[in-house]
N, C-alpha and C positions, 0 to 999 in steps of 0.2 A: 178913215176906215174903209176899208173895201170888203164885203160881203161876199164869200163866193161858192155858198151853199152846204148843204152839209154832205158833201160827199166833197174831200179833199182833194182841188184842181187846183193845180197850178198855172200861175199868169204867163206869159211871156214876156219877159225881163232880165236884166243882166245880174242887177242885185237885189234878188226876191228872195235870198237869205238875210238881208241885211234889215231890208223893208220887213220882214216877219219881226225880229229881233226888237223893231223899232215899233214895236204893234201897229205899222200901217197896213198892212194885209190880215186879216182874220178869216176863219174858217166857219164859223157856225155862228149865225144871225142872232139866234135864241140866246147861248152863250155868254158871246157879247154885244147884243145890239147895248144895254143898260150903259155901259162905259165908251160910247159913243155919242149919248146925249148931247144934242142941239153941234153935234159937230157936221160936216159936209161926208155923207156917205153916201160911196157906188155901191154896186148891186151891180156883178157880173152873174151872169148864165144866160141858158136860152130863153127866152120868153114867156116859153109856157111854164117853166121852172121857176125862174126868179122872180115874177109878177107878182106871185103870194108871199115871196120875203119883205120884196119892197114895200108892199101895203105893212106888213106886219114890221118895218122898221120904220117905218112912216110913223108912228107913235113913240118914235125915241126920237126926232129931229124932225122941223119942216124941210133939210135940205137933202132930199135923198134921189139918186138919180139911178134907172136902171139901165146899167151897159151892156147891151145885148150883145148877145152873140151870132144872132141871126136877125134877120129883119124882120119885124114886129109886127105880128097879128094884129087886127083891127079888132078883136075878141076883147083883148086887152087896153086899150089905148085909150078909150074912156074913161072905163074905170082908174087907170094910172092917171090920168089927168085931172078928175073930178077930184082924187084923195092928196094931189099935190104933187105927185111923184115925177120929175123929168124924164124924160124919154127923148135921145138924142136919135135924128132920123137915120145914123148912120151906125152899124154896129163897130164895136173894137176892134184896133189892129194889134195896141200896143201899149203897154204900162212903161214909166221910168217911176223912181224918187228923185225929187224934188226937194232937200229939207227933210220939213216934216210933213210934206204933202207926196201924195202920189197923184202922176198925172197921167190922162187918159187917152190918148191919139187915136180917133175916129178914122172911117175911111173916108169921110169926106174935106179930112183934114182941120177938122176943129179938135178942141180937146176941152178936158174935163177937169176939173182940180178936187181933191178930194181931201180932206183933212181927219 
């Protein structure tokens, strides 16, 4: 699942109709975080945005990583850390599907898998 706030954005991707279709992309945390239990969820937005989704999906999974969009206030990064939540040091370039996974290409060239 990937989280991407409640104000309807879209990822940058080829097949982001398909991934919708296949419920690997979702729009609203609250929604559906429940039907994402103990599964691997990102948390795309900016930081100062998605920081309170990711804590609050942090109690539907311990595997929840937030994919910033900008690079991450030190505000936040404790508290992300203390509650479990990943914080990859580089923010998003770029989503594909994978299966039944989406995967997350950082700009320092790592990536993220997300189920």
């Amino acid at each position: 699942m990937l989280a991407t706030g409640l104000i309807d954005r879209n990822v940058s991707m080829s097949d982001l109709e398909e991934a919708l279709d296949h419920g690997l992309i979702r729009y609203c945390p609250i929604c559906d975080g429940f039907e994402a239990s103990d599964l691997r969820i990102g948390v795309l937005g900016g930081v100062d945005d998605a920081a309170a989704k990711a804590l609050f999906l942090r109690s539907y999974s311990r595997r929840v990583t937030l994919l910033q969009l900008d690079d991450c206030s030190e505000q936040y990064s404790g508290e992300l850390s203390e509650a479990g939540v990943r914080l990859p040091k580089a923010p998003v370039l770029k989503f594909r599907r994978q299966g039944k996974q989406m995967i997350a290409s950082m700009s320092d060239g790592t990536r993220r898998s997300m189920t």
